[in-house]
Structures are given as structure tokens and as C-alpha cells.
MARDO-717622 format. One record per residue: residue in three letters; residue number from 1; x, y, z of N, C-alpha, C in turn. Coordinates in Angstrom, 3 decimals, padded with zeros to 6 digits. Layout:
   r   k    neast   nnorth      nup   caeast  canorth     caup    ceast   cnorth      cup
 Ala NUM        X        Y        Z        X        Y        Z        X        Y        Z
...
REM end
This chain:
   r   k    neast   nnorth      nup   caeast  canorth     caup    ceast   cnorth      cup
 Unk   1  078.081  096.222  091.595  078.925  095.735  090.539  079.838  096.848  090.010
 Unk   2  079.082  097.605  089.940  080.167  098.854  089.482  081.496  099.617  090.167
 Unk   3  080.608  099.380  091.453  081.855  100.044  092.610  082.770  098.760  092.462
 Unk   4  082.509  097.735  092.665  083.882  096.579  092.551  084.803  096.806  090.730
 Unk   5  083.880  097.337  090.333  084.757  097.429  088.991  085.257  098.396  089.013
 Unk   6  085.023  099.695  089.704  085.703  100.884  090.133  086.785  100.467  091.213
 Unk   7  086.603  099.605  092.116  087.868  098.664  092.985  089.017  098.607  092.019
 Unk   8  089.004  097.856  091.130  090.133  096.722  090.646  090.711  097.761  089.665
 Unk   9  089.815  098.975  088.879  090.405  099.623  087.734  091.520  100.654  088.963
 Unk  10  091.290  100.865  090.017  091.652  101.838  090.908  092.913  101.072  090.906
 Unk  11  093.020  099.635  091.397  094.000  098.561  091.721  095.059  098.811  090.381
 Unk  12  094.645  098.511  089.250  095.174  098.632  088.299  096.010  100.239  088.131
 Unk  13  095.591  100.972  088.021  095.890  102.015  087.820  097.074  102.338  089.165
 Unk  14  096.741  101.511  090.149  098.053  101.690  091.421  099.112  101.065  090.878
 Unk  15  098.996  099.784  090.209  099.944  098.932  090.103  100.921  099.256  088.527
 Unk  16  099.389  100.564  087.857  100.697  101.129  086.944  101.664  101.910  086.983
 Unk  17  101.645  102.756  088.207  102.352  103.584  089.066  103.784  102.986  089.341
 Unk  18  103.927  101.799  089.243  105.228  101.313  089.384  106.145  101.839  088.061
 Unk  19  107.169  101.646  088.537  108.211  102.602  087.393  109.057  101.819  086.762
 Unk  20  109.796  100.598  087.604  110.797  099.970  086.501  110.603  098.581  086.079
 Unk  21  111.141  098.063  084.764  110.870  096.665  084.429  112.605  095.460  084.560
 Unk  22  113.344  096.687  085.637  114.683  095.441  085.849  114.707  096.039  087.566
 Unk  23  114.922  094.711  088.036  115.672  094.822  089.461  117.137  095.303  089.354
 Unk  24  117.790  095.717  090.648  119.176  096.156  090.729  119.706  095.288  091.554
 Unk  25  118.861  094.297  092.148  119.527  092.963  092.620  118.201  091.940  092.204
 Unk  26  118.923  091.043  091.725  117.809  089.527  091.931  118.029  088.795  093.657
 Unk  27  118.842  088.439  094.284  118.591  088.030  095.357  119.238  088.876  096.320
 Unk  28  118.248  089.389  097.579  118.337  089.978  098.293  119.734  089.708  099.214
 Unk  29  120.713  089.990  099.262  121.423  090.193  100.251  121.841  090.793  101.544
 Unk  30  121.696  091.874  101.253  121.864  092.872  103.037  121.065  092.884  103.796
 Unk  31  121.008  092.470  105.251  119.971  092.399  106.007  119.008  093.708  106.281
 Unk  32  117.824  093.036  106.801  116.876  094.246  107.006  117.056  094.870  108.006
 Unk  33  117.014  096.435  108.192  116.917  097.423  108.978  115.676  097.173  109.858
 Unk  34  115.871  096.960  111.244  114.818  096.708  112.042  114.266  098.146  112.026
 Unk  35  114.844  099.016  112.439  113.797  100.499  112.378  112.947  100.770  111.051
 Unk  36  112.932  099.969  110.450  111.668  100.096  109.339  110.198  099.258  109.591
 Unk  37  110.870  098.006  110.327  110.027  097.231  110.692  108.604  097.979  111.799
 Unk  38  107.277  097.799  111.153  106.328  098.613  111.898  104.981  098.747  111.144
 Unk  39  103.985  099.580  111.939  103.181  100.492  110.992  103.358  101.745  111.279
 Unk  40  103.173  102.345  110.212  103.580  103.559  109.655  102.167  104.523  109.328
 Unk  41  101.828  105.951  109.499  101.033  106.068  109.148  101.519  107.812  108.267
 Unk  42  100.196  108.315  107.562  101.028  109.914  107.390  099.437  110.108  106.853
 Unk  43  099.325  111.514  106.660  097.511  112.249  106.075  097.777  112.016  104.465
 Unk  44  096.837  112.021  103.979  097.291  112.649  102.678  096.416  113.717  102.261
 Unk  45  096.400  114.687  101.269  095.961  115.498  100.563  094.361  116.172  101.486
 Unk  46  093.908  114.831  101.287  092.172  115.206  102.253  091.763  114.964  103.738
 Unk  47  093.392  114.743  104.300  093.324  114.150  105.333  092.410  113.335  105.993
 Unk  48  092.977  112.425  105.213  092.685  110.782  105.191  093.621  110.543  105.504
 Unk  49  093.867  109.128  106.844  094.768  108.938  107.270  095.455  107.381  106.453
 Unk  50  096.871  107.389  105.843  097.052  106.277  104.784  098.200  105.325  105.930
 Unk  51  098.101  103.995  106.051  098.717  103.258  106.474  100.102  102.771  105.889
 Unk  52  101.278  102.468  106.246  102.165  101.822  105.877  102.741  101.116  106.462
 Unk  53  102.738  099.501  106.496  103.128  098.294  106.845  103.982  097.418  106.751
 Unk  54  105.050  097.541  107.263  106.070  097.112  106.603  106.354  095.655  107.831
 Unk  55  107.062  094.661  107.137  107.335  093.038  108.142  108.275  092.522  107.685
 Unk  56  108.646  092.263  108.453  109.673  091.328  107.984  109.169  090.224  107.495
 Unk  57  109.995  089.583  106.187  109.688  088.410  105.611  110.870  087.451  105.950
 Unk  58  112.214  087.994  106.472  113.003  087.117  106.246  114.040  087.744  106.751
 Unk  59  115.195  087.210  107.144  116.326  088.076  107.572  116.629  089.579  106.249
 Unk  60  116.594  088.923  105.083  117.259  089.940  104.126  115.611  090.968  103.407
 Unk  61  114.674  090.140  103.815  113.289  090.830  102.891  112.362  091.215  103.759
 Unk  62  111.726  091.956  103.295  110.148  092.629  103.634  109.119  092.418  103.210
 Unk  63  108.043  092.400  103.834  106.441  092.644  102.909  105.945  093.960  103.340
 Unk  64  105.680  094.730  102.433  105.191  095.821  102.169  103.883  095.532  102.130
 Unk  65  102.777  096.734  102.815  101.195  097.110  102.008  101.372  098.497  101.982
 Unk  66  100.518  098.956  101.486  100.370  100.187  101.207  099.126  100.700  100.060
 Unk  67  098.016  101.551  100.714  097.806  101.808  101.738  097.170  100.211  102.661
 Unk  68  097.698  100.320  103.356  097.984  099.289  104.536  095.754  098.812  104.799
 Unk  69  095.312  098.183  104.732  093.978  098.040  105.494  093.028  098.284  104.692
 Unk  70  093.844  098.680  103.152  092.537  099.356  102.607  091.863  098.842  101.456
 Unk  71  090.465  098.691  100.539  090.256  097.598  099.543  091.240  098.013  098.544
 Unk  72  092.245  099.222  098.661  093.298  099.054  097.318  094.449  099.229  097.510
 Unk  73  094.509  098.196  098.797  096.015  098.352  099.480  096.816  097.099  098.117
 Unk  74  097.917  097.562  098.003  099.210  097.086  097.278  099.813  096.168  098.200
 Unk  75  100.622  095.408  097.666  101.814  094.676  098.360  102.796  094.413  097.854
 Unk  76  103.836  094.358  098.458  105.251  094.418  097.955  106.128  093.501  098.713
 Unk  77  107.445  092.752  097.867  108.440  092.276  098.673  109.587  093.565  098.448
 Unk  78  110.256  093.419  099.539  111.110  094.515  099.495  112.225  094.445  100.035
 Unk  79  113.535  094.697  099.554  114.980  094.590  100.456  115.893  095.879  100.330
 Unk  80  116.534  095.551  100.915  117.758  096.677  100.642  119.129  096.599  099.988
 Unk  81  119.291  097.341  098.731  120.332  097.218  097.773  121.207  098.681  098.297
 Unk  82  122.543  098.239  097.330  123.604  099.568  097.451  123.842  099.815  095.608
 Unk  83  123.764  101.127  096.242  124.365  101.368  094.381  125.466  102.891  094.803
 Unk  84  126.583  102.615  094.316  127.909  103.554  094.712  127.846  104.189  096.314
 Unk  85  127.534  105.168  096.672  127.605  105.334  097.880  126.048  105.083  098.409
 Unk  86  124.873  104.974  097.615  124.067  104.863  098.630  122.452  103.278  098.754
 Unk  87  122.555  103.187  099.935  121.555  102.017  100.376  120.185  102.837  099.320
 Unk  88  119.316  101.868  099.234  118.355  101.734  098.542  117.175  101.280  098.828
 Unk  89  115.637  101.376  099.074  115.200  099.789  099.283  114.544  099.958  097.703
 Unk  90  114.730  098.446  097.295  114.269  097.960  096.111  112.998  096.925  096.234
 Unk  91  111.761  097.978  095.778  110.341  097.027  096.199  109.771  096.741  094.646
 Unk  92  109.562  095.676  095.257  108.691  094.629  093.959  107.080  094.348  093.816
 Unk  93  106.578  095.037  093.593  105.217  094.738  093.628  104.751  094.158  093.088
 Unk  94  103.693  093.108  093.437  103.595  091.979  093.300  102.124  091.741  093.253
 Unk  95  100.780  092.490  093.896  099.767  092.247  093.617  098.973  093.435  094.303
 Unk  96  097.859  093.439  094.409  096.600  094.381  095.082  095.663  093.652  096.173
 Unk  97  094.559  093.726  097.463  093.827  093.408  098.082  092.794  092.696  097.371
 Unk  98  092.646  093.393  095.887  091.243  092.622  094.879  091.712  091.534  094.369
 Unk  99  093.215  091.291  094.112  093.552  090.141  093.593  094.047  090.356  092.416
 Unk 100  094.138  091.942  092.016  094.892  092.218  090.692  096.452  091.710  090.838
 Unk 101  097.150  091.460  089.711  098.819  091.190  089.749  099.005  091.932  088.139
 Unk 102  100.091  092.716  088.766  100.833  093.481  087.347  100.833  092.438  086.368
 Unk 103  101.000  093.452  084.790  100.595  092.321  084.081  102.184  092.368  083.356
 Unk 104  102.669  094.310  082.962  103.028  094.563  081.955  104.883  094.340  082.334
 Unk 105  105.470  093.767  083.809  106.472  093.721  083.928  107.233  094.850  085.042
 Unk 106  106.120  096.362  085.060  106.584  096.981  085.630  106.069  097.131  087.245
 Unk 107  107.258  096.351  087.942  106.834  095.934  088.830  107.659  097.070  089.996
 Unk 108  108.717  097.328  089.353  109.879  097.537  090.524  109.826  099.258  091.151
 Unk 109  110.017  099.821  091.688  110.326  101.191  092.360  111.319  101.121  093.571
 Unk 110  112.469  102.365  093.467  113.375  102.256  094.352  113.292  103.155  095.435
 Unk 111  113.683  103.619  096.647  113.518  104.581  097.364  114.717  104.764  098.424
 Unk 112  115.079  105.924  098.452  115.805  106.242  099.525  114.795  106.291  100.940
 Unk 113  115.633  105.982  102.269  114.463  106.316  103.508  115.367  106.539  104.571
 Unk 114  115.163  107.079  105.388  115.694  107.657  106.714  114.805  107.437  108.059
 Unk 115  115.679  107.157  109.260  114.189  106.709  110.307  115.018  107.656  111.157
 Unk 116  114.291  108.459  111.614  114.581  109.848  112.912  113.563  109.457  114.062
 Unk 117  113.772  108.956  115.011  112.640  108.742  116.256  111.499  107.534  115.817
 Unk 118  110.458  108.426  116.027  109.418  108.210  115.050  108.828  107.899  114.200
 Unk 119  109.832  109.202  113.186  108.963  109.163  111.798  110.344  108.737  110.483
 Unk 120  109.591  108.330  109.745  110.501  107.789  108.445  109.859  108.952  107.449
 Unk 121  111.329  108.880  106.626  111.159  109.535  105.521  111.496  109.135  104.454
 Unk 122  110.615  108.735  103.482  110.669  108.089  102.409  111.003  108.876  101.007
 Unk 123  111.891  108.513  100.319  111.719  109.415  098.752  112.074  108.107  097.708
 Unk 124  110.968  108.094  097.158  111.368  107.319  095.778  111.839  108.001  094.484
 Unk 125  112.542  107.454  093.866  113.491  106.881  092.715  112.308  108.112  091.591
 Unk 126  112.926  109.167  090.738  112.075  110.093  090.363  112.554  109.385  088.576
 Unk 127  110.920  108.681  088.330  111.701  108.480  086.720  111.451  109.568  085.823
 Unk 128  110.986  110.810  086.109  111.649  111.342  084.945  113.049  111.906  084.975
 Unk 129  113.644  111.523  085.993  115.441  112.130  085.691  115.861  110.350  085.343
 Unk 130  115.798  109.255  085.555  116.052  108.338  085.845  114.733  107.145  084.970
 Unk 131  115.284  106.904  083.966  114.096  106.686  082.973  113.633  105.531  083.406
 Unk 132  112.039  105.285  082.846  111.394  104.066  083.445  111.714  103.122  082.138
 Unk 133  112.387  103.534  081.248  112.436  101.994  079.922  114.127  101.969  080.014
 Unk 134  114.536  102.622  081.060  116.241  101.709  081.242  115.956  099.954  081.196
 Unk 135  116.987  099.682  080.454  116.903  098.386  079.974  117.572  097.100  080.982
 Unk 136  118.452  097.881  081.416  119.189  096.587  082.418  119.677  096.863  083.877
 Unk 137  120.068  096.208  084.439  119.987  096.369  085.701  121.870  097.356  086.077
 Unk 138  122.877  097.021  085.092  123.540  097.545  084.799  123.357  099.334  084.310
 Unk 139  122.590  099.626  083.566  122.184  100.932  083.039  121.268  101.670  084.138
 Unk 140  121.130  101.020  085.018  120.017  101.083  085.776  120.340  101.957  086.952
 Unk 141  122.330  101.417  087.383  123.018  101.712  088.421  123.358  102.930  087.681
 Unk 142  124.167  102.915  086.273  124.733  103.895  086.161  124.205  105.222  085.702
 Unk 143  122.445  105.552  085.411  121.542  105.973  085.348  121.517  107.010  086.707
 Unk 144  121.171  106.253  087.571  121.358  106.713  089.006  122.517  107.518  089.463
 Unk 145  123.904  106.911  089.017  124.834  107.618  089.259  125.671  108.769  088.586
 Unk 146  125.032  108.396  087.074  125.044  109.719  086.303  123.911  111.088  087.240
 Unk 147  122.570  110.947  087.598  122.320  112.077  088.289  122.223  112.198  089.508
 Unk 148  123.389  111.288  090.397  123.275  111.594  091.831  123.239  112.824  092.485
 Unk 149  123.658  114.067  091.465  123.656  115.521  092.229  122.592  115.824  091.704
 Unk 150  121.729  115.495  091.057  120.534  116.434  090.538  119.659  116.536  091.929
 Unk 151  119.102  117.776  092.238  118.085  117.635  093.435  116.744  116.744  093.054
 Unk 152  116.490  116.602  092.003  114.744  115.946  091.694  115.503  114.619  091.149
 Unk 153  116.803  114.291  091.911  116.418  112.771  091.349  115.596  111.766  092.104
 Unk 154  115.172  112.378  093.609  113.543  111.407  094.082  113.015  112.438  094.142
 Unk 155  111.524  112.003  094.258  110.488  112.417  094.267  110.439  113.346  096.142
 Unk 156  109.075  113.980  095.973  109.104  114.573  097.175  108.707  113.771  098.123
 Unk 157  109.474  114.171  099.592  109.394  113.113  100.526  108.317  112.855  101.187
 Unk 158  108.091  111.581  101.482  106.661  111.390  102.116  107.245  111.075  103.288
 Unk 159  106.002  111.152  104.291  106.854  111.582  105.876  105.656  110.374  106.209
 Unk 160  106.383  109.603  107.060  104.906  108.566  108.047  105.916  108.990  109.294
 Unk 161  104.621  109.204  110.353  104.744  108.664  112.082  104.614  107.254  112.389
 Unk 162  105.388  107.002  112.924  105.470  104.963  113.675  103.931  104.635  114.392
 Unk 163  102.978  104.226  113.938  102.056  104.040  115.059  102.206  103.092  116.238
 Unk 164  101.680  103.615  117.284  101.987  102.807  118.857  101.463  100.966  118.634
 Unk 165  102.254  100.519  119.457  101.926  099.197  119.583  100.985  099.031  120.252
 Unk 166  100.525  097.682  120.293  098.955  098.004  121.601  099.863  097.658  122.809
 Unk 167  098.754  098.372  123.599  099.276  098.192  124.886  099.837  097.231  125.776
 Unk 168  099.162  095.630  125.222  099.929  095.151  126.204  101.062  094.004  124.877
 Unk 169  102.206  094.164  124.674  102.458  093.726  124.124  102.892  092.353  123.971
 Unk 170  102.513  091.922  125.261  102.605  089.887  124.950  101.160  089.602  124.952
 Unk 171  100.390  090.326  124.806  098.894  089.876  124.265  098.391  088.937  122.701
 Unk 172  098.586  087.694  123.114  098.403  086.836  122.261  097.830  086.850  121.207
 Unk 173  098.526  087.363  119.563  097.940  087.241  118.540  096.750  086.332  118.420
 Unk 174  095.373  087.596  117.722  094.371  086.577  117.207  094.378  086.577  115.518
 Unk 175  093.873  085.669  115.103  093.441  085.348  113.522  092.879  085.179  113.402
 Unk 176  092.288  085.371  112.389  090.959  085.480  111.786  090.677  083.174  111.877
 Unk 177  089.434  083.418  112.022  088.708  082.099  111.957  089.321  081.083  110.666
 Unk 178  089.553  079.688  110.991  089.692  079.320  109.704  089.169  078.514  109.628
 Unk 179  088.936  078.471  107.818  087.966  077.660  107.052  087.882  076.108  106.915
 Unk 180  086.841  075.899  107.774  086.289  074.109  108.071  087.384  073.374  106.938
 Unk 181  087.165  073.989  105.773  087.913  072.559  104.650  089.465  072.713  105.069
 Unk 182  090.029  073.622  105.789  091.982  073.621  106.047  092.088  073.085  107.099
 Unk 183  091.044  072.681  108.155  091.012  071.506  109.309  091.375  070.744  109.211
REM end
């Protein structure tokens, strides 16, 4: 009982990590970058290896997890916005593996990313140059573009390697068993 209550406070505490309470687009427009599309992996700190999962949801959206597989993996919808000269992806998080869902509004985080071969490089949206109680989605752009030269306006970059596909790749998706009553 305790470790599951140590689960969800963990969940919680991920999902307070999110930074903003306005989108910079409500409906996704620009299509998705197939070189994002994948799993993603990178170490962290104790080298532990952390997953990142990214799918397409739609021509213009994504579903995000992160860490990808794990009881406090996150999920996200996610697209790609422009603000003055530069692309964006704008992710929405939306719930946890335990079944937590943000409560307080702050759902949103932005990130610059780059795909070289391999590996992607991710930097999110740094709110302390770029405040997390900007009010509108308007203040939001020009926030951003007031410190586009600052070097710490993202955070430091997180690096994932693409993990390999399986080997044979027309090997017929399996799913998990389903439940007698959806028969």
C-alpha cells in the first residue's frame, strides 16, 4: 500500500514539473516531423536507462510517454508550433501510467529538438527566463522573443539514441489479450 502511494505521489510530483497554464496554439496545424517518430532512449544520472516514445497520433499530433514503460511514465499530446523564427514542439500533458491527471492547469511545456542520425536533441522552454504564470498565449510568444538571445533560455539538452526496430519488421503486431466483456 505504501509503495503504490509512493507511485502516484511520484506521478504527481512529475505532472507538477510541467511549466505553463496557456498553449501557443489551440489547434495543431503543421504537420509532424517523421524523424521524431520512434523510441528514443538516453541514461540518466544512475544509469538507468529512460525511454522516450514518441507516435504519431495524427497527421498534425503526437503521443508522447515518458519515461516510456515505466509505473511513472507520463503522457502527452504533442505538435509542432512556430513562434518568430523558430519551430517548437508544444506538449500537453495530460495524465500518468497510475491514472493521475493534472489537476492545477499546468499542463503545457515547450521544447526546441534537433534529429542528427540517430540521436535527438531535446531542450525545453527554461521558465525561469520565460515565466511559468505568463498569462496568455500572446505574452507567451512575446516572452520568448523578448529572450531569444539569452543562452539559458532552454534548459540543458537531453540527448536520446533512436532504438533499433525489431528485426523483422513486417512481423505482425501482438496485443495484449482482450477482456471477455469488449467481445
Amino acid at each position: 500500500m505504501q509503495m503504490r502511494l509512493l507511485m502516484v505521489a511520484f506521478g504527481l510530483a512529475l505532472l507538477a514539473g510541467c511549466d505553463y497554464t496557456v498553449a501557443l496554439v489551440k489547434t495543431p496545424e503543421l504537420p509532424i516531423d517523421q524523424a521524431l517518430v520512434g523510441a528514443w532512449s538516453q541514461s540518466d544520472e544512475n544509469g538507468k536507462i529512460e525511454r522516450l516514445l514518441v507516435l504519431p497520433l495524427g497527421p498534425n499530433e503526437y503521443l508522447v510517454s515518458f519515461p516510456a514503460g515505466e509505473k511513472t511514465a507520463m503522457f502527452a499530446r504533442a505538435c509542432l508550433c512556430r513562434t518568430e523564427d523558430r519551430t517548437l514542439a508544444q506538449l500537453t500533458w495530460f495524465g500518468t501510467a497510475q491514472g493521475v491527471v493534472p489537476e492545477d492547469g499546468r499542463v503545457y511545456q515547450y521544447a526546441t529538438y534537433s534529429v542528427k542520425g540517430d540521436t535527438l536533441y531535446v531542450n525545453l522552454l527554461n521558465a525561469d527566463v520565460v515565466k511559468r504564470d505568463t498569462p496568455t498565449s500572446e505574452a507567451l510568444i512575446k516572452a520568448i522573443a523578448a529572450n531569444k538571445d539569452k543562452t539559458d533560455l532552454f534548459r540543458e539538452t537531453m540527448v536520446f539514441k533512436k532504438e533499433k526496430p525489431p528485426a523483422d519488421p513486417n512481423a505482425q503486431m501482438t496485443r495484449p489479450p482482450m477482456p471477455a466483456a469488449w467481445r
